[in-house]
PLY file of the C-alpha trace (Angstrom):
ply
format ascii 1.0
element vertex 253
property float x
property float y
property float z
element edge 252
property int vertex1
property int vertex2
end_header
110.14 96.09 100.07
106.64 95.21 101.27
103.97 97.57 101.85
102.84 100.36 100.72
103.12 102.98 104.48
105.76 105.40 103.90
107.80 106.05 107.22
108.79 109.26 106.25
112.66 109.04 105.93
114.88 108.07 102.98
115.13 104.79 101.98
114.38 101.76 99.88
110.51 102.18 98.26
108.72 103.79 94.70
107.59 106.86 96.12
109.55 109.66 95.96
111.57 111.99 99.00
113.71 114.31 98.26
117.27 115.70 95.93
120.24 115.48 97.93
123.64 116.98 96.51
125.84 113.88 95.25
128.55 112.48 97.25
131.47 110.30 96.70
130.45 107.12 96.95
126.66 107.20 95.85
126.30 105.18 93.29
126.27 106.76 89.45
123.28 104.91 88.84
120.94 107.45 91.39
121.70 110.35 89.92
118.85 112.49 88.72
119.80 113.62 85.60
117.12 115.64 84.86
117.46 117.36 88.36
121.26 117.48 87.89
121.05 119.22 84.07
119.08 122.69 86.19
122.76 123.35 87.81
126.17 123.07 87.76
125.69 119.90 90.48
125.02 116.63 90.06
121.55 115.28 92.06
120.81 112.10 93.79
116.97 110.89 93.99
116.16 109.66 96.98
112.67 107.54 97.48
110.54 106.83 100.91
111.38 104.22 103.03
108.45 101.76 102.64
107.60 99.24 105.57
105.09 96.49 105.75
101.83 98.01 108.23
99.45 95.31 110.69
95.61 95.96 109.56
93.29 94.23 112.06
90.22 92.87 111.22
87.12 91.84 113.26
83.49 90.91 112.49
80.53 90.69 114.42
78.98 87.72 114.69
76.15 87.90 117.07
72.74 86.50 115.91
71.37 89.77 114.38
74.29 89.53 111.43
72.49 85.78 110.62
69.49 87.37 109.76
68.47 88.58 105.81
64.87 89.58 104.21
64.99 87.20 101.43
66.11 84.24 100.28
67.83 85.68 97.05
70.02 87.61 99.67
73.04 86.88 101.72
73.38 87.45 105.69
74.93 89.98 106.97
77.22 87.49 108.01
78.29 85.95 104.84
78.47 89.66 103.42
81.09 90.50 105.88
83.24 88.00 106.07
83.61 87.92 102.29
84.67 91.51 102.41
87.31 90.51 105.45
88.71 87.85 103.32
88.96 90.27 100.08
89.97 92.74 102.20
92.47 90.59 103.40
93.67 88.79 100.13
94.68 92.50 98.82
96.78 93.69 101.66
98.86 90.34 101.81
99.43 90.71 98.36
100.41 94.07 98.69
102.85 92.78 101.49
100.96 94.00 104.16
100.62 91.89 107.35
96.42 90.80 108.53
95.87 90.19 112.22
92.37 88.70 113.23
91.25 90.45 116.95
91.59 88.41 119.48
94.76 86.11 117.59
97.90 86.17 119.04
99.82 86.65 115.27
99.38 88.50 112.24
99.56 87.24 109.00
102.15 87.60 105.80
102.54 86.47 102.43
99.56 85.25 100.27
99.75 81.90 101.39
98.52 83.00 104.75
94.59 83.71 103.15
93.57 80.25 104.04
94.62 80.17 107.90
92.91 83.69 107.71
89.72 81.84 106.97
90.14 79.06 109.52
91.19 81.90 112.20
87.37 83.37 111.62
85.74 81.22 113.99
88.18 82.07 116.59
87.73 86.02 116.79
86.02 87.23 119.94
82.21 88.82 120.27
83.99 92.32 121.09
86.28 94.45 119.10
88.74 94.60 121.84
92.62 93.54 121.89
95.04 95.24 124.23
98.05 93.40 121.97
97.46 95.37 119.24
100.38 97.46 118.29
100.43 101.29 118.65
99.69 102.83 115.02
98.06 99.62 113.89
94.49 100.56 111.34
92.03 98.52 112.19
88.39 97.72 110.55
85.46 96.56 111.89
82.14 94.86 110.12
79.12 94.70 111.70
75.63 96.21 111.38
76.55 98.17 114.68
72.54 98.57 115.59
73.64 98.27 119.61
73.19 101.37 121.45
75.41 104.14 120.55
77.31 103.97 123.82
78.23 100.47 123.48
79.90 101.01 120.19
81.54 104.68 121.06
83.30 102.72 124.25
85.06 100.07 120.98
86.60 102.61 119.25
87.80 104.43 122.23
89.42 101.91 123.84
91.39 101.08 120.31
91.66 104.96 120.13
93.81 104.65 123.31
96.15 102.47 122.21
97.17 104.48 119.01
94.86 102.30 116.66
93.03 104.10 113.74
91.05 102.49 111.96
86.85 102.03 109.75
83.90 101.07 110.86
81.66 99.29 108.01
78.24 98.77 109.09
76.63 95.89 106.85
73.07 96.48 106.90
70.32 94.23 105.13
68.13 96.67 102.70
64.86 96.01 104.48
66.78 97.57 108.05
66.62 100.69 105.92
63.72 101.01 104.18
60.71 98.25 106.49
58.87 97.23 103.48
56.48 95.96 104.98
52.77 96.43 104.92
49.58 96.23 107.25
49.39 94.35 110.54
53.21 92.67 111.37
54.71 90.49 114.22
58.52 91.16 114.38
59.56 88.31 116.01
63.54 89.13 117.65
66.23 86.62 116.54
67.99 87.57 120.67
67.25 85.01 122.51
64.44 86.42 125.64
63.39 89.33 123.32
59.59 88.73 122.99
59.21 90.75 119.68
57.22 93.31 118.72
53.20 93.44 117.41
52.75 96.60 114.93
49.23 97.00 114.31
49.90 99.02 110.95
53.52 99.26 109.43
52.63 102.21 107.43
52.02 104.36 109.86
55.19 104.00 111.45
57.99 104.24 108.38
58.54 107.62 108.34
59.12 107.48 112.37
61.66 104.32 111.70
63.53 106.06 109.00
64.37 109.24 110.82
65.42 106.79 113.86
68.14 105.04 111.11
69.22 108.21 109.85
70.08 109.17 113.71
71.78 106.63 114.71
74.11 106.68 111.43
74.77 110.12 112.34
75.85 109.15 115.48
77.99 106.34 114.42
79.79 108.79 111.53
80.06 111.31 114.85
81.60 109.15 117.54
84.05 107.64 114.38
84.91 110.93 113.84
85.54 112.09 116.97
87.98 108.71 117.66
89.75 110.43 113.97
87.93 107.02 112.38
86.32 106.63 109.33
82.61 105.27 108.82
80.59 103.87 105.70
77.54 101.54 105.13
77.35 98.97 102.63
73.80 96.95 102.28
73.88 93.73 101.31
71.45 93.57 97.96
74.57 96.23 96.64
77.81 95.03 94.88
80.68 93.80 97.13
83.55 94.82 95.45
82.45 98.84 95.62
83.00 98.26 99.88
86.20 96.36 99.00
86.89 99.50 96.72
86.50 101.84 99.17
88.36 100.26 102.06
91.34 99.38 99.87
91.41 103.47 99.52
91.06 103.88 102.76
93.68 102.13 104.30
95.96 103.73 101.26
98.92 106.21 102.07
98.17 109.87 102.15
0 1
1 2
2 3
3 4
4 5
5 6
6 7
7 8
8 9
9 10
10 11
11 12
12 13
13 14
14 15
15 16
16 17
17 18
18 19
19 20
20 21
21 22
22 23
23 24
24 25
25 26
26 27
27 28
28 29
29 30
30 31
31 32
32 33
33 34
34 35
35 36
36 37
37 38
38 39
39 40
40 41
41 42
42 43
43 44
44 45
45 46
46 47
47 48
48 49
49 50
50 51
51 52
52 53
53 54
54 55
55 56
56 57
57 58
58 59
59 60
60 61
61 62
62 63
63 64
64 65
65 66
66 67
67 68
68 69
69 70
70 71
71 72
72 73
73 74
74 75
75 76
76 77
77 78
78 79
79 80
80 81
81 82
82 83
83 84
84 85
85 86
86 87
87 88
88 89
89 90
90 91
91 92
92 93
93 94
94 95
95 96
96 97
97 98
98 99
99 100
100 101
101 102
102 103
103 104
104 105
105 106
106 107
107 108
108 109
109 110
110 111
111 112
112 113
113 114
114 115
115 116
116 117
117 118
118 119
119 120
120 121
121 122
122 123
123 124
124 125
125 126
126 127
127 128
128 129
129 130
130 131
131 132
132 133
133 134
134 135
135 136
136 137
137 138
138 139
139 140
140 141
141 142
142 143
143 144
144 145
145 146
146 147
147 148
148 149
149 150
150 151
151 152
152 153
153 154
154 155
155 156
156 157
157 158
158 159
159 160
160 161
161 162
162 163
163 164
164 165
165 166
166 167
167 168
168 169
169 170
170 171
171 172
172 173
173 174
174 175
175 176
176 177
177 178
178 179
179 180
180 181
181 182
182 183
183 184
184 185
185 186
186 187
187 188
188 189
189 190
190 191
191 192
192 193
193 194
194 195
195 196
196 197
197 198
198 199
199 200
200 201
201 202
202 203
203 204
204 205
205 206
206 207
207 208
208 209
209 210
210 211
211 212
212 213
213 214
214 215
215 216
216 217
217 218
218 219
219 220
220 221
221 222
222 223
223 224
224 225
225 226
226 227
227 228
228 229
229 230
230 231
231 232
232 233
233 234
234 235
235 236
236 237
237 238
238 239
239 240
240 241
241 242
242 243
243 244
244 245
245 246
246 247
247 248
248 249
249 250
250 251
251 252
């Protein structure tokens, strides 16, 4: 059986359930015969039904996620789609079905990683899909620097309709740390943002920091509150510790 999301009833799956007394007609084969040897009865094993579970994926793609600090760096972009598509690969090999937001299908079988990648370009600027099935999971990539509001109004909505699900906010290392030094123009990749002129970078790290560390706290908060999960990943780290991590996640239990 595919899929690894117990329903919490007998039936065909690895994990186990329960000892029921045997009956006749159960097949010799289930009996628990280490079970069975405690008493004078004889012991069937019974295992977890197992079904197949819809994870739905999204990405931000606005033009913030194009940006990164160096050259020897990928965008926040690239970052996050790679994890989607790892993300993705595992689940449909462990027989779980992939929906992209905004598509009007999920995905099954590990043939289905390549339309996955062509459905990318076709998943909407908001994390928002009223066909989503009740008790779907759902993740989300993005940097998430909008205004907390914005962001807390997402996962609510998705809340309402039964959806659980992670935020992963995919940040570039300089967003955390503003290496920079002396007199800077930040110049705003938004279109009709004129930028900013800091006359001495220095003096305004420590100020910039404590701003990040708020506005994680209120991200992990609001997540929280919606009974969501929430992580960062940067993008100078390894990859395959986020993919390690969200696998986990989305696990049983």
């Amino acid at each position: 059986m595919p899929g690894v999301h117990g329903r919490r009833r007998s039936g065909p799956g690895e994990a186990f359930w329960q000892f029921r007394p045997y009956v006749a007609g159960d097949q010799v084969s289930r009996i628990d015969w280490r079970q069975s040897g405690k008493s004078d009865r004889l012991f069937i094993r019974e295992t977890e039904w197992e079904s197949a579970q819809t994870v739905a994926l999204w990405r931000a793609a606005d033009a913030g996620m194009g940006w990164r600090s160096s050259r020897d760096l990928p965008t926040k972009a690239s970052r996050a789609e790679l994890l989607l598509l790892a993300l993705s690969a595992l689940l449909l090999r462990g027989g779980e079905r992939v929906r992209l937001f905004g598509l009007p299908r999920p995905y099954a079988g590990r043939s289905a990683l390549p339309q996955i990648a062509d459905g990318l370009a076709s998943i909407g600027t908001r994390p928002e899909d009223p066909r989503l099935a009740r008790h779907a999971r759902a993740v989300l990539f993005g940097d998430f620097w909008d205004p907390l509001e914005d962001t807390r109004r997402a996962i609510a909505r998705l809340a309402g309709q039964g959806v659980r699900g992670h935020l992963l906010q995919v940040v570039d290392p300089a967003e955390e740390t503003l290496p920079y030094a002396g007199r800077v123009r930040f110049e705003s990749v938004q279109p009709g943002d004129a930028g900013a002129l800091v006359p001495r970078v220095e003096a305004v790290r420590g100020a910039y920091a404590e701003r990040v560390t708020r506005h994680r706290e209120g991200l992990a908060a609001l997540a929280a509150t919606a009974g969501w999960t929430f992580a960062t990943h940067r993008t100078d780290q390894p990859p395959e510790v986020a993919l390690l991590a969200l696998h986990q996640r989305l696990a049983p239990g």
